[in-house]
C-alpha positions as CSV (number, residue, x, y, z in Angstrom):
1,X,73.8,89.9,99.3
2,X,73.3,91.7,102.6
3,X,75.8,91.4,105.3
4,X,73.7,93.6,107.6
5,X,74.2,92.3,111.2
6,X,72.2,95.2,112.8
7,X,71.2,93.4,116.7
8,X,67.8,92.9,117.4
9,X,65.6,91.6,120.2
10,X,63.7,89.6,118.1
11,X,65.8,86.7,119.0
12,X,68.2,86.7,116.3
13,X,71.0,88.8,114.8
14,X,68.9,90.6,112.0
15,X,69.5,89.5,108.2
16,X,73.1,87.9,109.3
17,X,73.6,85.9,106.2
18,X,76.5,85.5,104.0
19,X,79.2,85.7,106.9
20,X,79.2,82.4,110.0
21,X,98.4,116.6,118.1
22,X,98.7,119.4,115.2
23,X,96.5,119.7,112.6
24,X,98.1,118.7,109.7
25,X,96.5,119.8,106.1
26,X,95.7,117.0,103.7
27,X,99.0,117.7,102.0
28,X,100.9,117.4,104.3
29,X,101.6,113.4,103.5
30,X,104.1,111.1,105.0
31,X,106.0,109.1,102.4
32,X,106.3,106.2,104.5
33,X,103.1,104.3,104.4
34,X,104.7,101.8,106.2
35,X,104.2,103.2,109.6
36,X,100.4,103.0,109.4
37,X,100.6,99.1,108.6
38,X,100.4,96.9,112.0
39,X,101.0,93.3,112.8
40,X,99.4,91.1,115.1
41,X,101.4,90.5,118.6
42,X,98.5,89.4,120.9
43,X,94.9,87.5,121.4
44,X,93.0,88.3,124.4
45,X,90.5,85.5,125.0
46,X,87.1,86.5,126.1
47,X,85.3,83.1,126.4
48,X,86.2,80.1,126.2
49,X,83.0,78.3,124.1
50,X,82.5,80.8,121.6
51,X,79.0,82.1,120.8
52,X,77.2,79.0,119.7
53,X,78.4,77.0,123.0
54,X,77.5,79.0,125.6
55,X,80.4,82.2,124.8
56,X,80.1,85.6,125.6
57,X,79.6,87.3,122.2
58,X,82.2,89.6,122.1
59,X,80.8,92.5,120.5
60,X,82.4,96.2,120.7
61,X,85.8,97.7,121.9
62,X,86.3,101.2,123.2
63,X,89.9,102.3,124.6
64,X,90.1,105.1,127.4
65,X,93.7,106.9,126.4
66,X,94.4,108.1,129.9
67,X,94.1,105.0,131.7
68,X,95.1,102.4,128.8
69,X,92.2,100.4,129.3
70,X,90.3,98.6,126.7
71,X,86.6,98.2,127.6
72,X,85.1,94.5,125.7
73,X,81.0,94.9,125.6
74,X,80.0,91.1,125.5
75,X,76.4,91.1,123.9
76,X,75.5,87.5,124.7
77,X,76.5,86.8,128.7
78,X,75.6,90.5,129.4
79,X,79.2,91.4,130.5
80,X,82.3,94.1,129.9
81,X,85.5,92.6,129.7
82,X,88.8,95.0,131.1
83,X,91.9,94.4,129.3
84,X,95.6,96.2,130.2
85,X,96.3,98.1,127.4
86,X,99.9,97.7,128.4
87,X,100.0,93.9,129.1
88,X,96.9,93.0,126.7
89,X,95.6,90.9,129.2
90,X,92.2,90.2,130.6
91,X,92.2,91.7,133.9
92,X,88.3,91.8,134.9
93,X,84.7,91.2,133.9
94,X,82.5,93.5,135.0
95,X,78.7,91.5,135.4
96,X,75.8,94.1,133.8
97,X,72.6,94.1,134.8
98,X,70.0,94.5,132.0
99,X,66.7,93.1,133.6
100,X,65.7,96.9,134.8
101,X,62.3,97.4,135.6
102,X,60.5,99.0,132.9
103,X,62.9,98.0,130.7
104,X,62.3,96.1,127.2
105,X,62.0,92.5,127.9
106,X,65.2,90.8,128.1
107,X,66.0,87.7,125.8
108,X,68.7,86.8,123.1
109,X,71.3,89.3,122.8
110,X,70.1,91.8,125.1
111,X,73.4,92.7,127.1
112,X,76.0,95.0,126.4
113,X,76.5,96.5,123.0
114,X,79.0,99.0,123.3
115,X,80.7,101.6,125.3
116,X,81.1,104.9,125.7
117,X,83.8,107.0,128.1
118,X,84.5,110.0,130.1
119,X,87.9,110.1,130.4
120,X,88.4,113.1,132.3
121,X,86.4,111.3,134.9
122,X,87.1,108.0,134.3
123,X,83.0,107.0,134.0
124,X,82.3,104.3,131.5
125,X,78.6,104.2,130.3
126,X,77.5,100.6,129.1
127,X,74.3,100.5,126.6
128,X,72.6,97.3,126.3
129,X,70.4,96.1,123.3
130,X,67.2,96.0,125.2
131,X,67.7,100.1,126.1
132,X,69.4,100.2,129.3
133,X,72.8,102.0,130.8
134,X,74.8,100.8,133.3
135,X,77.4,103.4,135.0
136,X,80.9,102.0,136.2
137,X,83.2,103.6,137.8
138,X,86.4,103.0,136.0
139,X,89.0,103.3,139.0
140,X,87.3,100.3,140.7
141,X,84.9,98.7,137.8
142,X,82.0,98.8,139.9
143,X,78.5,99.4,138.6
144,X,77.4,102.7,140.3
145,X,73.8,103.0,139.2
146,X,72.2,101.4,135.9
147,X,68.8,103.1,134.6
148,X,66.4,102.7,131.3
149,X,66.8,104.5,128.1
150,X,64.2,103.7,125.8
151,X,61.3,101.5,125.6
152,X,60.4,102.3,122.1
153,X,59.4,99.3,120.0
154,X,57.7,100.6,117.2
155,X,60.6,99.9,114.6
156,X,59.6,97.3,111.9
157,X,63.0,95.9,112.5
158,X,62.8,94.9,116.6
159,X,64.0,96.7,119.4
160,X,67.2,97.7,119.2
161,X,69.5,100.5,120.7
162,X,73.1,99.9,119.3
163,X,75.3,102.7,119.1
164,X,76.5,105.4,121.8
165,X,78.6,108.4,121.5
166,X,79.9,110.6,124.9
167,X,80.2,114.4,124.3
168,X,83.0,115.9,126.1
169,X,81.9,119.4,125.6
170,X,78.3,119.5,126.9
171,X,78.3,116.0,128.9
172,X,75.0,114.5,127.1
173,X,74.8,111.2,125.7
174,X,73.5,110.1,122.1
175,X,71.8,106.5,121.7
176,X,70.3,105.3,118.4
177,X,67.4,103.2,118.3
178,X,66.5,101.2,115.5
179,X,64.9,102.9,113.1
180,X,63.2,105.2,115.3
181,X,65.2,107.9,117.0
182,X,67.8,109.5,119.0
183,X,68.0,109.9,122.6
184,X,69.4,112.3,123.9
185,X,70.9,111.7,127.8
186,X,71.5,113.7,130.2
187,X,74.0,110.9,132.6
188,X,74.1,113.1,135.8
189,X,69.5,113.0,135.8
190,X,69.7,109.8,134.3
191,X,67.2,110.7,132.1
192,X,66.4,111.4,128.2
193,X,66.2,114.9,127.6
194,X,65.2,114.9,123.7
195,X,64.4,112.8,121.1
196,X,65.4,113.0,117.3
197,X,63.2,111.5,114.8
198,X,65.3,109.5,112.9
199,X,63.9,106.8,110.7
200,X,67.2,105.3,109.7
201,X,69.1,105.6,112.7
202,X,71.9,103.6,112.5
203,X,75.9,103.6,114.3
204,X,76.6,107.4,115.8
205,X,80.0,109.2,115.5
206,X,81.4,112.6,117.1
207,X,84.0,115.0,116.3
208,X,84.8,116.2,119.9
209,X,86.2,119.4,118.8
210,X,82.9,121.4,117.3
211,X,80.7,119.0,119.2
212,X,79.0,117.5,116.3
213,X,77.6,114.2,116.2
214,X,77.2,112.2,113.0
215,X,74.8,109.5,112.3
216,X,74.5,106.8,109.6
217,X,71.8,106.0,107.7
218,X,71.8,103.0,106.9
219,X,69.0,102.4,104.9
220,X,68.8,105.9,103.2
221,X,72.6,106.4,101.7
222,X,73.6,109.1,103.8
223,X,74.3,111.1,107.0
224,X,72.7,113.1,109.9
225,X,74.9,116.0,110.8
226,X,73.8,117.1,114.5
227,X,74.8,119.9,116.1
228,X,75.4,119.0,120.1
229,X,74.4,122.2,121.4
230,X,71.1,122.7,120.2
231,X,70.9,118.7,119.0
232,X,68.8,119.5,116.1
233,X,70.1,118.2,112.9
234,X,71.6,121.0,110.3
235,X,72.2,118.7,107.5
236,X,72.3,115.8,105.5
237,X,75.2,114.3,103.8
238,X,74.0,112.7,100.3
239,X,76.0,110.4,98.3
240,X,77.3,108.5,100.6
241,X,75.6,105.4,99.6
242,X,72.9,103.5,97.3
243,X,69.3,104.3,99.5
244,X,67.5,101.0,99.5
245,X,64.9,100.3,97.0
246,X,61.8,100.7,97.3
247,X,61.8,103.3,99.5
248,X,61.0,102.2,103.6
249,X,61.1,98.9,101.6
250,X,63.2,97.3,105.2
251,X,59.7,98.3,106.5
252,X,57.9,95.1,105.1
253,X,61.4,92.9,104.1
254,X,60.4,94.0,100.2
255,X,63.4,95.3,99.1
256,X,64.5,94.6,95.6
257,X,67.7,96.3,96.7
258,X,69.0,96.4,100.2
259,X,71.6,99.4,98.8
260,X,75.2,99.9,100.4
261,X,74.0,99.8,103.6
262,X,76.4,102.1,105.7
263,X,77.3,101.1,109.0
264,X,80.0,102.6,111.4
265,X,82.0,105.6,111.2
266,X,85.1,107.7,112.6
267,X,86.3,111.1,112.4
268,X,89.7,112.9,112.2
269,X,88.8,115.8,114.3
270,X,92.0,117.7,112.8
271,X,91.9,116.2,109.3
272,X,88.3,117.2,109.0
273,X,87.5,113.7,107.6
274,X,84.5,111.5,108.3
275,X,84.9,107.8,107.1
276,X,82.0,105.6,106.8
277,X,81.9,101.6,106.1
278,X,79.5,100.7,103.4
279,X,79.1,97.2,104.0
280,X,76.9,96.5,101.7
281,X,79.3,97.5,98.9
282,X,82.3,96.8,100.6
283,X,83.7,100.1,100.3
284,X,84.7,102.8,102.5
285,X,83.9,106.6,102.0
286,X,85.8,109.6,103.0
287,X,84.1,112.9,103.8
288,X,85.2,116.2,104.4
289,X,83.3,117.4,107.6
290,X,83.7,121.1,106.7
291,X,81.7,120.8,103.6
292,X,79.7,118.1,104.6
293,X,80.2,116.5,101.0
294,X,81.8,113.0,99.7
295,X,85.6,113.0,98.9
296,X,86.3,109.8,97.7
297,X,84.9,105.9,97.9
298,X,87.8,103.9,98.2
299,X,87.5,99.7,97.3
300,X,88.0,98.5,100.7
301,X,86.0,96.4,102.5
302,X,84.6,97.8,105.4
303,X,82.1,96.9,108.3
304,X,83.7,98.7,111.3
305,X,85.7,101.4,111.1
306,X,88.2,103.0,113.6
307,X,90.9,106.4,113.4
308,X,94.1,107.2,114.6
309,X,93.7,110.4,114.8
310,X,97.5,111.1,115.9
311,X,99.0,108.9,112.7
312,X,95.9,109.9,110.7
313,X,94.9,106.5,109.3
314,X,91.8,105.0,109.4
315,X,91.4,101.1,109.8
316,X,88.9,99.0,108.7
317,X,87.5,95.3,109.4
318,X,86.0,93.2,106.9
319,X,83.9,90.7,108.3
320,X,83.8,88.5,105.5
321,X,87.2,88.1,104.6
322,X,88.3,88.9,108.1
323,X,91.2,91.0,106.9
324,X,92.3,94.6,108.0
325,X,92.3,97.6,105.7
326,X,94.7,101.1,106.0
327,X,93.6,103.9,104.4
328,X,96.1,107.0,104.6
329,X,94.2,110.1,106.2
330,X,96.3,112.8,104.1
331,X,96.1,110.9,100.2
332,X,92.3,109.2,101.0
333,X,94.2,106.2,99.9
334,X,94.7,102.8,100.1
335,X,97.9,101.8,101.7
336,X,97.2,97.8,102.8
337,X,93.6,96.1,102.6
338,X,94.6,92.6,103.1
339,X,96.3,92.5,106.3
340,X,96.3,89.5,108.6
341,X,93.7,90.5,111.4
342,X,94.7,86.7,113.6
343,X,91.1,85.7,113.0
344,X,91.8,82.0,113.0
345,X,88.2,80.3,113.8
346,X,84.4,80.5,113.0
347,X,84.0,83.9,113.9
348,X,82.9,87.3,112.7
349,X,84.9,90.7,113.6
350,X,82.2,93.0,114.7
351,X,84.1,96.2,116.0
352,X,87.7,97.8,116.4
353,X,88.8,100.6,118.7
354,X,92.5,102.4,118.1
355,X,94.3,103.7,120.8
356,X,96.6,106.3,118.9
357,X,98.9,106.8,122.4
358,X,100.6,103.3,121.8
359,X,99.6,102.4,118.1
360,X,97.3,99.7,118.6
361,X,94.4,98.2,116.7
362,X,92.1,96.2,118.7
363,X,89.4,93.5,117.0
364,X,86.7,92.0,118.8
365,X,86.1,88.9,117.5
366,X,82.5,87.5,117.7
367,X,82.7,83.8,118.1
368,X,79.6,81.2,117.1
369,X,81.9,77.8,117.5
370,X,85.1,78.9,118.4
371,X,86.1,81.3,121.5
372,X,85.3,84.9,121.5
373,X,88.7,87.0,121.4
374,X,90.2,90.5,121.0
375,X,92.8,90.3,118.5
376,X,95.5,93.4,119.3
377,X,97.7,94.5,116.0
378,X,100.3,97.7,116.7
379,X,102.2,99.5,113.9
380,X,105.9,99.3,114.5
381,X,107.0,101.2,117.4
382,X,110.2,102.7,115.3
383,X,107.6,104.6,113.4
384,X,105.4,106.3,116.6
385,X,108.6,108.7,116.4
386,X,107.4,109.5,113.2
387,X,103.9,111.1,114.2
């Protein structure tokens, strides 16, 4: 059964059925699983009527380190929500403008996907579904200037840009669009400045430190390894999933399998370890990004997928059980994949963020019935020491 929830402007949430700092080498384990394991201590409400009655449709986290703030992209009242990563409270909601001119026709789910940051200059991008970014200033939370992406709608699967990933080193930004491509940004112009043919675009990635973005295929099984200086792609990481069957079969809905259907990703820039969510399968794989080959699939359920890349864990959302997952960044294993995520309504858990300063997990909670929330989990705070 597919639990694809890929966003598309063709008024619905696509195929959504079945679910309402040292390096460290990988030997280097710590006994004591236990410090990678958090507990919830807080819900941040979002809306108040949930998706289905007129919510907000909490959709993606992303945590700025330097200034503690949580950044909430609300797909369905085309807001960003501002949360104090010290108080976990709601401290603003920043209104986005999608209607651009020249930019995809607006309609159902067309706001704000997710986010991506420039902490050294505290400049939050905002992409929309319907191909737009919004620049806010993130002293004051002000939209500066907002301008259009992409206008490609040639994918059989709806328009759709879902995924965006900053690079620190050369300052361009990376959007997927469904099924098409990869823009390539340049923020200061405000325009695209390449474009990577990419027929299984799916959820982006980035190891900061060799400026290399990754990007899922989610149809195809495997991975797009990018180099961000020259932005061409220098390979392909196999085996990372069961391609869908026939081949292009999403093309004309005629798939007799819809395969594992990767979805988001994080790295451990110091770890060397790329971890990808196969939703499809409900299983997680571990990559080592200096071979560019599969390490181990471990059975945990995974959908989103965020790292601490100071603890070196990587933590996982299922969005059908609604449970967290750990898995240990130095063993590729297991430690918990049953953990309490505070989901306690109707909802779905779309994304997660980590902010690896304080130790906490943050859930966004997509609501249909029921309010839309971020549910924030920390590991103990005996055991930040311990990093």
């Amino acid at each position: 059964m597919s639990h694809n929830r890929r966003v598309t402007n063709n008024g619905m949430l696509a195929l959504l059925t079945g679910c309402i700092v040292t390096a460290l080498a990988p030997s280097s384990a710590v006994a004591d699983d236990s410090r990678l394991v958090p507990k919830v201590i807080a819900t941040v409400q979002i809306a108040t009527g949930g998706f289905g009655n007129g919510g907000s449709g909490t959709f993606w986290p992303t945590v700025n380190t330097k200034t503690n703030r949580v950044y909430v992209a609300n797909l369905a009242n085309s807001t960003v929500s501002v949360i104090d990563g010290w108080t976990d409270k709601l401290i603003d909601t920043i209104a986005i403008n999608h209607n651009l001119p020249g930019s995809f026709p607006a309609g159902f789910l067309s706001g704000p996907v997710q986010v991506a940051i420039d902490e050294d200059t505290n400049t939050i991008y905002v992409l929309t579904n319907n191909g737009t970014i919004s620049v806010v200033d993130g002293r004051t939370d002000k939209v500066k200037s907002s301008f259009v992406v992409d206008t490609n709608t040639t994918s059989p699967e709806g328009f759709s840009t879902g995924s965006i990933v900053f690079s620190k080193r050369t300052g361009k930004l990376y959007v997927s669009n469904s099924d098409i491509q990869i823009d390539v940004i340049d923020p200061k112009k405000q325009k695209v400045i390449t474009r990577i043919a990419d027929d299984s675009a799916y959820a982006l990635a980035i190891d900061q430190s060799t400026n290399t973005i990754y990007n899922v295929q989610h149809w195809d099984g495997s991975v797009f390894v990018i180099n961000g200086y020259t932005d061409q792609v220098t390979d392909t990481i196999t085996g990372v999933g069961r391609p869908s069957v026939p081949n292009d079969c999403y093309k004309t809905a005629t798939c007799t399998d819809e395969g594992s259907q990767p979805d988001w990703a994080g790295v451990d820039e110091s770890l060397h370890r790329l971890y990808v969510g196969l939703d499809g399968d409900q299983t997680t794989v571990t990559i080592d990004t200096r071979s560019n080959t599969v390490l181990k699939t471990n059975p945990i359920g995974s959908y989103s997928v965020a790292v601490d890349p100071i603890n070196h864990a990587a933590y996982t959302i299922n969005a059908i059980s609604a449970v967290l997952g750990v898995i240990n960044g130095f063993t590729d294993t297991i430690v918990a994949n049953n953990i309490p995520a505070g989901i306690q309504y109707q909802t779905i858990p779309e994304g997660i963020a980590v902010n690896p300063v304080t130790g906490k997990i943050y859930v966004a909670d997509f609501g249909f019935t029921a309010p839309d929330q971020v549910i924030v989990l920390k590991i103990p705070d005996d055991k930040l020491s311990e990093r």
